[in-house]
mmCIF file as gemmi writes it, N, C-alpha and C atoms, coordinates in Angstrom:
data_model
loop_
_atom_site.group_PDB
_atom_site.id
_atom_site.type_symbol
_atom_site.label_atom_id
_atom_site.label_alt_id
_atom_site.label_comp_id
_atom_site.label_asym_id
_atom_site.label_entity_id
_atom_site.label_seq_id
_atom_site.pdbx_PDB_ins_code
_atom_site.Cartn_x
_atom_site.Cartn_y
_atom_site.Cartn_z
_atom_site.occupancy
_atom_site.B_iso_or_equiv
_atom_site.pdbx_formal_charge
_atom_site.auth_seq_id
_atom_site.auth_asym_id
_atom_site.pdbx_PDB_model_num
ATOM 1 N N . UNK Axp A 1 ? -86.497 28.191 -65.923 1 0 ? 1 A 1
ATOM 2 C CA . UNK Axp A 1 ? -86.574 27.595 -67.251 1 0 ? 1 A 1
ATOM 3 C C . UNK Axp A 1 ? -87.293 26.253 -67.136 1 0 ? 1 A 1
ATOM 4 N N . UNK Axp A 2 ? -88.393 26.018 -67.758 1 0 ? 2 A 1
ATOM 5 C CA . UNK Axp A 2 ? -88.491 24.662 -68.402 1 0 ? 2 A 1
ATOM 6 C C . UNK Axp A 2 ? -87.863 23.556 -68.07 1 0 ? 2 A 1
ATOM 7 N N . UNK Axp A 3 ? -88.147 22.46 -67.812 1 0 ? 3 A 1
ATOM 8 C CA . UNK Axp A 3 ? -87.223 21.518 -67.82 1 0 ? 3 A 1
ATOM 9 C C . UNK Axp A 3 ? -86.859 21.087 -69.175 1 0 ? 3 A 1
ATOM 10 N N . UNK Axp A 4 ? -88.519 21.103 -70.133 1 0 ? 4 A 1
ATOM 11 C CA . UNK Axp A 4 ? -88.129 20.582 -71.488 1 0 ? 4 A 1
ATOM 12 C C . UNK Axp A 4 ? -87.423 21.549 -72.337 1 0 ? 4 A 1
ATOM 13 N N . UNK Axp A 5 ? -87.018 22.659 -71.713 1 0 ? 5 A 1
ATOM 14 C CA . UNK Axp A 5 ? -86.118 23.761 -72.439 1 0 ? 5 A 1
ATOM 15 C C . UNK Axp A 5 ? -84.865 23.401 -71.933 1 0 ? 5 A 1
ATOM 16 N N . UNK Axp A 6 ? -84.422 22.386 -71.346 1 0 ? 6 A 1
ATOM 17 C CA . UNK Axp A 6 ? -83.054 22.804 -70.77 1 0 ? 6 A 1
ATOM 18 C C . UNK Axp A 6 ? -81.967 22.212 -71.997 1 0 ? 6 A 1
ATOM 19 N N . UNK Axp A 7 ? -80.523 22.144 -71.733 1 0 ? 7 A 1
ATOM 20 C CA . UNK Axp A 7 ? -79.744 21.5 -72.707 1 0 ? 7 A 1
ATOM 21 C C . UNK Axp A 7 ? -79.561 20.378 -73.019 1 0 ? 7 A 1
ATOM 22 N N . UNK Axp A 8 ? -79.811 19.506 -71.763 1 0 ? 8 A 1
ATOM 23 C CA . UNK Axp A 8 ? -79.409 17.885 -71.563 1 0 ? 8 A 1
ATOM 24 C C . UNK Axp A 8 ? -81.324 17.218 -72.211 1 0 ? 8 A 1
ATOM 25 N N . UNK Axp A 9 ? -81.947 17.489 -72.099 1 0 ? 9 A 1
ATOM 26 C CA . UNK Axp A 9 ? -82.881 17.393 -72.451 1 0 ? 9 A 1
ATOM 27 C C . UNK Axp A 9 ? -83.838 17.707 -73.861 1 0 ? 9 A 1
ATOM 28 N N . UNK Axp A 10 ? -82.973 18.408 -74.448 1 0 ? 10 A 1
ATOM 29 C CA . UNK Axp A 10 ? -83.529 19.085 -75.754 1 0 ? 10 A 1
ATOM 30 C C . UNK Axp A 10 ? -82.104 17.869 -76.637 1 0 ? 10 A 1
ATOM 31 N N . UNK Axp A 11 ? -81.113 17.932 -75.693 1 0 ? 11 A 1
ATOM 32 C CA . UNK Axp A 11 ? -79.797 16.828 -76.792 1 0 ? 11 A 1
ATOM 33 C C . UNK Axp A 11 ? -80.565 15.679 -76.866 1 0 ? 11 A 1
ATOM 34 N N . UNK Axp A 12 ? -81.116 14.909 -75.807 1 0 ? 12 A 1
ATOM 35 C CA . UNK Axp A 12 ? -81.941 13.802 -75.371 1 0 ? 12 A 1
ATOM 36 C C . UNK Axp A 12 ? -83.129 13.471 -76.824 1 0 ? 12 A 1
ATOM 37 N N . UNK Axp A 13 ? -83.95 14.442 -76.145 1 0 ? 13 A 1
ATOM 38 C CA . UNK Axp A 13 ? -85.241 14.245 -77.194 1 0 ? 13 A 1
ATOM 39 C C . UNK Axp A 13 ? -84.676 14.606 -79.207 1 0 ? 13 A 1
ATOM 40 N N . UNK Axp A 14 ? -83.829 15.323 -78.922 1 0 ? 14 A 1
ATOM 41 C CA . UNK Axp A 14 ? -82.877 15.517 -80.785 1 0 ? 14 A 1
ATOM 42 C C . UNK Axp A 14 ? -82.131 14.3 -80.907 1 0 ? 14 A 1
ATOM 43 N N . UNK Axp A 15 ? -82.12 13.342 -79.92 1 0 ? 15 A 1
ATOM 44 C CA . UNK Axp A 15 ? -81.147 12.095 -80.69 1 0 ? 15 A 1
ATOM 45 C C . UNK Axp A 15 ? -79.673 12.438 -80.611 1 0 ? 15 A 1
ATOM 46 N N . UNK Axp A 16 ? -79.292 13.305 -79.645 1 0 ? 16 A 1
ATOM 47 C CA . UNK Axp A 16 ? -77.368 13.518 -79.699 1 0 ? 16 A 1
ATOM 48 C C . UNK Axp A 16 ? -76.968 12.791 -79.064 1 0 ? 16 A 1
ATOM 49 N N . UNK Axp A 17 ? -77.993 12.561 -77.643 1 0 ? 17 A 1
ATOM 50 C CA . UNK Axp A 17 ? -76.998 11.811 -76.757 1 0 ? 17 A 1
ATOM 51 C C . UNK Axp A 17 ? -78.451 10.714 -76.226 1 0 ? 17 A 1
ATOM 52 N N . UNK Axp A 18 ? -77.779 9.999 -75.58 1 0 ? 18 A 1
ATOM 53 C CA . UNK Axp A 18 ? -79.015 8.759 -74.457 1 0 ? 18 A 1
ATOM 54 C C . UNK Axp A 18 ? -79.05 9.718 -73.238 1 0 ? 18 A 1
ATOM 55 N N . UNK Axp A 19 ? -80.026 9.083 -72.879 1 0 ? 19 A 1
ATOM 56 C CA . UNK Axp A 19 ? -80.737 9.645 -71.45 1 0 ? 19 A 1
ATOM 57 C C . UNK Axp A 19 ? -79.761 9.039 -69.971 1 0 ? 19 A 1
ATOM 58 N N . UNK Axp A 20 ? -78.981 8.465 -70.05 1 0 ? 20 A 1
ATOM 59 C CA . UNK Axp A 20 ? -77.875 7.466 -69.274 1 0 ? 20 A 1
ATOM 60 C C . UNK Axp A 20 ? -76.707 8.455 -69.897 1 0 ? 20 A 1
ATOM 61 N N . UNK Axp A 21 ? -75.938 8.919 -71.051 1 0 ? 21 A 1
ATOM 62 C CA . UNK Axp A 21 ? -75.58 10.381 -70.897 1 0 ? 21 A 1
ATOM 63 C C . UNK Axp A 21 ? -75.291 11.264 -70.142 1 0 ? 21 A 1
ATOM 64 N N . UNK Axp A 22 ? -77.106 12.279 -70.02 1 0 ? 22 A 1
ATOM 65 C CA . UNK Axp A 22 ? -77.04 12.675 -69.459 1 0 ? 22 A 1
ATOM 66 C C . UNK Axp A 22 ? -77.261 12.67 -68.399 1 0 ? 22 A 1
ATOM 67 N N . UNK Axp A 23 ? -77.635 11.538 -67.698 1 0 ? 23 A 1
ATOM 68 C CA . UNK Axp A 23 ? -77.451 11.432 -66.521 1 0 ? 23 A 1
ATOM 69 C C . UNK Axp A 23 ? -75.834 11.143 -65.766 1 0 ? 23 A 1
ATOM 70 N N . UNK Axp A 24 ? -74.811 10.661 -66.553 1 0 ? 24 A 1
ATOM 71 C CA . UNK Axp A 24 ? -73.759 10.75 -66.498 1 0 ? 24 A 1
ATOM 72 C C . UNK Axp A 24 ? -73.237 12.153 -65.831 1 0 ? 24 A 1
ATOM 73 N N . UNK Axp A 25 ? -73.453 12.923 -67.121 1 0 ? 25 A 1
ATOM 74 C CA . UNK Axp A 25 ? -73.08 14.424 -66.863 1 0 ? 25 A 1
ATOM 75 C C . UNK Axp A 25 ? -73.219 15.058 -65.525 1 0 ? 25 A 1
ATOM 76 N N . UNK Axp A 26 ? -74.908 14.749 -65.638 1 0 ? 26 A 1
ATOM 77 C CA . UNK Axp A 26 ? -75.474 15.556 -64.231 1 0 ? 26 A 1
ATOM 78 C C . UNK Axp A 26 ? -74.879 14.687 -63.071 1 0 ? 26 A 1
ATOM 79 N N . UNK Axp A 27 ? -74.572 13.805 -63.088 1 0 ? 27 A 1
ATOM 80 C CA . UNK Axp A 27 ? -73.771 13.072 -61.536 1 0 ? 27 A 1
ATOM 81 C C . UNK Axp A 27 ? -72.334 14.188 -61.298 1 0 ? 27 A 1
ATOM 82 N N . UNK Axp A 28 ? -71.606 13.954 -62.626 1 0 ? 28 A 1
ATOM 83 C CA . UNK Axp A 28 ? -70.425 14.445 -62.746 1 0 ? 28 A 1
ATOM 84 C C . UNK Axp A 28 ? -70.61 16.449 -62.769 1 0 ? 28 A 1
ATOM 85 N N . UNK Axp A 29 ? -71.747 17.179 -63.122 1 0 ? 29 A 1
ATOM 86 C CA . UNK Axp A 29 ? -71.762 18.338 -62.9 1 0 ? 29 A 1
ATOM 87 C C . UNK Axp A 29 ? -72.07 18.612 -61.004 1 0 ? 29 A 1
ATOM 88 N N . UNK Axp A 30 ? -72.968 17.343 -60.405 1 0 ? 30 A 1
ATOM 89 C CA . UNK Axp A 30 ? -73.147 17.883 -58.825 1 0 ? 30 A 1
ATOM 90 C C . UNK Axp A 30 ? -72.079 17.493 -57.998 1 0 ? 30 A 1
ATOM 91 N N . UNK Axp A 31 ? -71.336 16.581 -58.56 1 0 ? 31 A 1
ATOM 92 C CA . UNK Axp A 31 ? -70.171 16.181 -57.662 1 0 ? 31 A 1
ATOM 93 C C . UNK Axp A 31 ? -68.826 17.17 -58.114 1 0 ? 31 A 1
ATOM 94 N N . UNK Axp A 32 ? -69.247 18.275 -58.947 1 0 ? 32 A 1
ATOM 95 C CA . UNK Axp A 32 ? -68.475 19.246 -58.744 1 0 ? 32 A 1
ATOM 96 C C . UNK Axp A 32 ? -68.75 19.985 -57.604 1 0 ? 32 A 1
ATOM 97 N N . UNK Axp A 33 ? -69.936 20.334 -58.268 1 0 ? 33 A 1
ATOM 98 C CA . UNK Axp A 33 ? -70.496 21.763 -57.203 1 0 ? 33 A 1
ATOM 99 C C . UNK Axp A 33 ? -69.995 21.406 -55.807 1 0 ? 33 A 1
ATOM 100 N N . UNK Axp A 34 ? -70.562 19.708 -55.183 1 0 ? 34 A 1
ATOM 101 C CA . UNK Axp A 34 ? -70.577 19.365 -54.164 1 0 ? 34 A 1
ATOM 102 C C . UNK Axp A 34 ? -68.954 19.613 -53.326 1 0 ? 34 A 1
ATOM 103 N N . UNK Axp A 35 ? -67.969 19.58 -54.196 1 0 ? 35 A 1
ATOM 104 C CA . UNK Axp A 35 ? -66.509 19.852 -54.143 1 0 ? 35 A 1
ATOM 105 C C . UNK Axp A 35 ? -66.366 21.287 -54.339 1 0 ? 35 A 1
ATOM 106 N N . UNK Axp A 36 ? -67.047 21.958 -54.609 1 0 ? 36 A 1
ATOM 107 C CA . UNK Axp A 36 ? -66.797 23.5 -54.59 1 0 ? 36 A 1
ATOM 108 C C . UNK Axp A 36 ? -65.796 23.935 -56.016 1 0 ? 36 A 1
ATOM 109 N N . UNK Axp A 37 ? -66.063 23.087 -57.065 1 0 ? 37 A 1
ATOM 110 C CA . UNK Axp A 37 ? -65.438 23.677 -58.316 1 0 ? 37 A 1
ATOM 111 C C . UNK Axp A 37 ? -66.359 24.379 -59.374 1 0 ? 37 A 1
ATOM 112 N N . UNK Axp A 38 ? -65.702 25.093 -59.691 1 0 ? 38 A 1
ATOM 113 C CA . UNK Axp A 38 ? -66.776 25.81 -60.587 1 0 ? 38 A 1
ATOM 114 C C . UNK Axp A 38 ? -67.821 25.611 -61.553 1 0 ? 38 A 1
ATOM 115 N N . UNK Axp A 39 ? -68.841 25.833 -61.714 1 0 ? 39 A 1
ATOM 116 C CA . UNK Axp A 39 ? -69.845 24.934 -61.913 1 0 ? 39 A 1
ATOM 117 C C . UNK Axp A 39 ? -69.834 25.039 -63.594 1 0 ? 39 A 1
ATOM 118 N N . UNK Axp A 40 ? -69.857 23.919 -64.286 1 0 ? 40 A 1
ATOM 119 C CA . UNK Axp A 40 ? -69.205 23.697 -65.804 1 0 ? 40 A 1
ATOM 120 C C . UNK Axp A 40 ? -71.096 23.268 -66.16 1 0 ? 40 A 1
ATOM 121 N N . UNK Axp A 41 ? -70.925 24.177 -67.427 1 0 ? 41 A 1
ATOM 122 C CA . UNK Axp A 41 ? -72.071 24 -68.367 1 0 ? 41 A 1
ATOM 123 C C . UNK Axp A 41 ? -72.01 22.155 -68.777 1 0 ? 41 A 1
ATOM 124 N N . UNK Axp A 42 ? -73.59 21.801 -68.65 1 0 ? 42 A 1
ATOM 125 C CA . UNK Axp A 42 ? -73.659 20.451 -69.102 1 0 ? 42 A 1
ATOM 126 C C . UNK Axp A 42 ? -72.803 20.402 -70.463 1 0 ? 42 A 1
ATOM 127 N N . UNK Axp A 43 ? -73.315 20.847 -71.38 1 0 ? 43 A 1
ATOM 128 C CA . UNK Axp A 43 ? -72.54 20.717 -72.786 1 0 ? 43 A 1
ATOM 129 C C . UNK Axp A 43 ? -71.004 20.629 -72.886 1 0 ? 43 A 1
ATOM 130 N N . UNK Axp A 44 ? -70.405 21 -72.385 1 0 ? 44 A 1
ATOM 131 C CA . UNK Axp A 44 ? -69.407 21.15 -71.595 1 0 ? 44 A 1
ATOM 132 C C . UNK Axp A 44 ? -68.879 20.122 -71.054 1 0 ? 44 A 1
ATOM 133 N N . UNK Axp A 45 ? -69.424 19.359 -70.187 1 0 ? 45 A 1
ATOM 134 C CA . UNK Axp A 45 ? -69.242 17.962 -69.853 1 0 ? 45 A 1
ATOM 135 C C . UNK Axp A 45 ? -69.474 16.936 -70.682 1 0 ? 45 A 1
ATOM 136 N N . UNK Axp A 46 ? -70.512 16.96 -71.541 1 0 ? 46 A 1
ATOM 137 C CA . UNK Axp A 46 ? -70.995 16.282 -72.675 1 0 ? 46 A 1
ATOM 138 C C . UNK Axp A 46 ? -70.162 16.102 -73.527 1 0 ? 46 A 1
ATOM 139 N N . UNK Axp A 47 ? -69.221 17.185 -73.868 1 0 ? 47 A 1
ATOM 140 C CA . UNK Axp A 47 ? -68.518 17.477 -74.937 1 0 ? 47 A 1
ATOM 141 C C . UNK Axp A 47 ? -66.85 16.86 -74.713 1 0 ? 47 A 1
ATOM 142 N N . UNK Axp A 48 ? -66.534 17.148 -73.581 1 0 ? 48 A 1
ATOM 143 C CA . UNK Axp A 48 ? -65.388 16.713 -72.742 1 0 ? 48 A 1
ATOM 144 C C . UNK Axp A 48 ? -65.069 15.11 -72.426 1 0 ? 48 A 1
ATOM 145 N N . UNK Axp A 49 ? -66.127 14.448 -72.238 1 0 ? 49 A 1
ATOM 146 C CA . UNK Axp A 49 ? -67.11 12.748 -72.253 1 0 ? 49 A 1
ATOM 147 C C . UNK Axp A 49 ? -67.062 12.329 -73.961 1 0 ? 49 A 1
ATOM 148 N N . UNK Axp A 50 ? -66.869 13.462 -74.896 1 0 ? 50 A 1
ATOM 149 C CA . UNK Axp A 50 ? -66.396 13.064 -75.984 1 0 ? 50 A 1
ATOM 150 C C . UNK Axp A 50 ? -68.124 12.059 -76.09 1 0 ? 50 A 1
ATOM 151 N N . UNK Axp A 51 ? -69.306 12.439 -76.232 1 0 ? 51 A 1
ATOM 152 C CA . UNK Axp A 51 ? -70.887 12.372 -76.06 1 0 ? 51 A 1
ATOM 153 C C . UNK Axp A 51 ? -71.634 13.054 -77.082 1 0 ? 51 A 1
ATOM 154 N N . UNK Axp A 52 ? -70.886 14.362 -77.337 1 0 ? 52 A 1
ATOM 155 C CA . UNK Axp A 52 ? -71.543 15.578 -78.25 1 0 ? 52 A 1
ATOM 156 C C . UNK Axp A 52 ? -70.232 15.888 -79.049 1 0 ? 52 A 1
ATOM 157 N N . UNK Axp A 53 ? -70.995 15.99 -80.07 1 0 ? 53 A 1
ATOM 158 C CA . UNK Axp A 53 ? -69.642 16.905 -80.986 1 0 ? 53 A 1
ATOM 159 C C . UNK Axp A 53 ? -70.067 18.447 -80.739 1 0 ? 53 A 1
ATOM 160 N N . UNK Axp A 54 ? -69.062 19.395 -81.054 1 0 ? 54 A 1
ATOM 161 C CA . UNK Axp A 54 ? -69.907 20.822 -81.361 1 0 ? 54 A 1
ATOM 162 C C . UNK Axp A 54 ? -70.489 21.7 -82.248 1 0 ? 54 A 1
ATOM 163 N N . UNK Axp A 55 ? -71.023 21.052 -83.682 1 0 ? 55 A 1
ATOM 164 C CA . UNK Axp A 55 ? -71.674 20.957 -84.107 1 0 ? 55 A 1
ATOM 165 C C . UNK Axp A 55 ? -73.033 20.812 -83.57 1 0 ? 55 A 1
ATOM 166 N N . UNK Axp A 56 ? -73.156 19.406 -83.081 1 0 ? 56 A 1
ATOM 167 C CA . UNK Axp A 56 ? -74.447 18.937 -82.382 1 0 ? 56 A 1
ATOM 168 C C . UNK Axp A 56 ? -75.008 19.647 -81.47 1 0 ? 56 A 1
ATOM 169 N N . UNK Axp A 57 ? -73.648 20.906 -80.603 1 0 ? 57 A 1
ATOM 170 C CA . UNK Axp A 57 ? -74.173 21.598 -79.775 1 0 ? 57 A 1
ATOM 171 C C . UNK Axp A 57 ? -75.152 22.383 -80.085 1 0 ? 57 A 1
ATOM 172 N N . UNK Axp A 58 ? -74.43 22.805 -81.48 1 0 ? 58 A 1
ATOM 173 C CA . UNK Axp A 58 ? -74.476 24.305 -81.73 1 0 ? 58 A 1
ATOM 174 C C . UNK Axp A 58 ? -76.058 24.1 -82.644 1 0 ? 58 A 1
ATOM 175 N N . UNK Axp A 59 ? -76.303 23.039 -82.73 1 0 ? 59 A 1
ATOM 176 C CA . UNK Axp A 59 ? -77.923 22.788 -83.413 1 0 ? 59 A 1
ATOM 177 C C . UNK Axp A 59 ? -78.844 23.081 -81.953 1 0 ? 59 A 1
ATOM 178 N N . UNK Axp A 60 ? -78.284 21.758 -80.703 1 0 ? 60 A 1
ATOM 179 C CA . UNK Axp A 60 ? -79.162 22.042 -79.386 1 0 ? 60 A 1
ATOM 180 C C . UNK Axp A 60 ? -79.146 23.479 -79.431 1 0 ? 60 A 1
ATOM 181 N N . UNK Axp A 61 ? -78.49 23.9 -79.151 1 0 ? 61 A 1
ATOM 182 C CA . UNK Axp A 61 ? -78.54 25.542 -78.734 1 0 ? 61 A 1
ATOM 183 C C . UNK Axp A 61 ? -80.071 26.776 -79.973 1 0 ? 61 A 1
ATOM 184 N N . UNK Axp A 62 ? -79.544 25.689 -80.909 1 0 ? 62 A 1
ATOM 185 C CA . UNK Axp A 62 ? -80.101 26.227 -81.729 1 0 ? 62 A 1
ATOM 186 C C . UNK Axp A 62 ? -81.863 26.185 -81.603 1 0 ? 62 A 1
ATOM 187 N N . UNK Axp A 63 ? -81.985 25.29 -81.502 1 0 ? 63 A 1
ATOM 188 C CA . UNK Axp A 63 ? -83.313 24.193 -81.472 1 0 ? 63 A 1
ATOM 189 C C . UNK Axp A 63 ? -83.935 25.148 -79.657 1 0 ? 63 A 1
ATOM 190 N N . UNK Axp A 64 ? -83.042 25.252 -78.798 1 0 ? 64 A 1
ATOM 191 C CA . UNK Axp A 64 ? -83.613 25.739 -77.505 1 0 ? 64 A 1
ATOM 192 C C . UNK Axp A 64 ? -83.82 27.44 -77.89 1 0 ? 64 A 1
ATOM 193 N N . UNK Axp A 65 ? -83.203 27.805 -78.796 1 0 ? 65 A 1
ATOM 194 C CA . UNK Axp A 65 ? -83.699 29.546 -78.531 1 0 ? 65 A 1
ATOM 195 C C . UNK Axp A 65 ? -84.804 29.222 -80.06 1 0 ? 65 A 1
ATOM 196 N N . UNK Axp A 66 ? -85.752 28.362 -80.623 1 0 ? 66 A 1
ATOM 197 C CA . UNK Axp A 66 ? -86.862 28.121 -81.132 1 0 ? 66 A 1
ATOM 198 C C . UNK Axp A 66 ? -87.765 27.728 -80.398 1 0 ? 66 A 1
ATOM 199 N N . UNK Axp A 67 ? -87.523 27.399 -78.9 1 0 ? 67 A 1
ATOM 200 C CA . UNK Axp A 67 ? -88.958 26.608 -78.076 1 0 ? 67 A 1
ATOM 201 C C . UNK Axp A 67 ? -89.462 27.643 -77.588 1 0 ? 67 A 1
């Protein structure tokens, strides 16, 4: 995929979240993996960080199956 297709990046450029965000997330999604927990959808973390409402998701999501 795209990078400019991905989720953290399409929230970014739509104005949901800052780019410090998602970089938040992505620290907190590899220092799962890196621990061997199951690997949690960015939005997911976003949403949990109380960052995204799900609404806002459900537009990203929306907006990525139009690119």
């Amino acid at each position: 995929m795209p990078t400019e297709n991905r989720f953290g990046v399409v929230a970014v450029k739509g104005g949901y979240i800052t780019p410090e965000q998602l970089t938040d997330a992505l620290k907190i999604q590899i220092m799962e993996e890196l621990e061997g927990v199951q690997r949690r959808l960015i939005g997911n973390i976003l949403y949990e960080k109380e960052y995204i409402t799900m609404p806002q998701i459900a537009n990203v999501l929306v907006s990525m199956s139009t690119l």
